[in-house]
C-alpha positions as CSV (number, residue, x, y, z in Angstrom):
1,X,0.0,0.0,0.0
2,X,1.6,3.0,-1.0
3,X,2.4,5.9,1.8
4,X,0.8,9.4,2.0
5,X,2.7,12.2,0.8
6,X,3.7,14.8,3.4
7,X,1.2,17.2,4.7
8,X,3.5,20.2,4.6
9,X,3.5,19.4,0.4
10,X,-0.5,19.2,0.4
11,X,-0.7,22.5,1.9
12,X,1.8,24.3,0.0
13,X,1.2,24.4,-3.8
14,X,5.0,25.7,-4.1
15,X,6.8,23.0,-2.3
16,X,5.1,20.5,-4.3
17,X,6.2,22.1,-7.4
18,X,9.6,22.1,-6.4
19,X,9.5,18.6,-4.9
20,X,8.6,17.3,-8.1
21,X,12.0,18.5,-10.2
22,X,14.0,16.1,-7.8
23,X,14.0,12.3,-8.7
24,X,15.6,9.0,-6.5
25,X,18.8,7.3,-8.6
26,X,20.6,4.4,-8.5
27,X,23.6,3.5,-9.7
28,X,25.4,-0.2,-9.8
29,X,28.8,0.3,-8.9
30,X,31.2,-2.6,-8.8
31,X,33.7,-3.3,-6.3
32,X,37.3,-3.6,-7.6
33,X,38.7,-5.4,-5.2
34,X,36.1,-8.1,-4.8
35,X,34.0,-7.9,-7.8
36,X,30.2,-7.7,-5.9
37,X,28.3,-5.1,-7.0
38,X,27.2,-2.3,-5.0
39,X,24.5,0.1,-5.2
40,X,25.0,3.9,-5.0
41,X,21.3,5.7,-4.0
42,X,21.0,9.4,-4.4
43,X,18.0,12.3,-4.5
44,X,19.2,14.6,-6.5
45,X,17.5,17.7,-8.9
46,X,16.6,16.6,-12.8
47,X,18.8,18.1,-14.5
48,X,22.0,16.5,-12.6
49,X,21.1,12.8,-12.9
50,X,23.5,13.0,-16.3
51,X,26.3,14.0,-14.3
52,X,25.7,11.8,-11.5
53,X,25.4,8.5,-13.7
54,X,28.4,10.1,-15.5
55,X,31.0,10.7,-12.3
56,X,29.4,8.7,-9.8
57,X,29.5,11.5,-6.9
């Protein structure tokens, strides 16, 4: 079942604008030393995600 957004975003029309140009990634990184793979999570704004699937950071 899927959770309730936040109240402070139902009551304010301009944080749920802005809460909607951010987005969850993740990235598979693999471990060099034992080979298992890893997983990097970030929130970041949607015009990063490029850079972040790019450098990693």
């Amino acid at each position: 079942m899927a959770k309730a957004a936040k109240t402070a975003i139902k009551k304010d029309p301009k944080l749920a604008a802005e809460a909607k140009n951010y987005t969850k990634v993740i990235k598979t990184v693999r471990s060099p030393k034992t080979g298992a793979y890893t997983f990097k999570e970030a929130i970041i704004h949607k015009e990063k995600v490029k850079d972040f699937l790019a450098n990693g950071k």
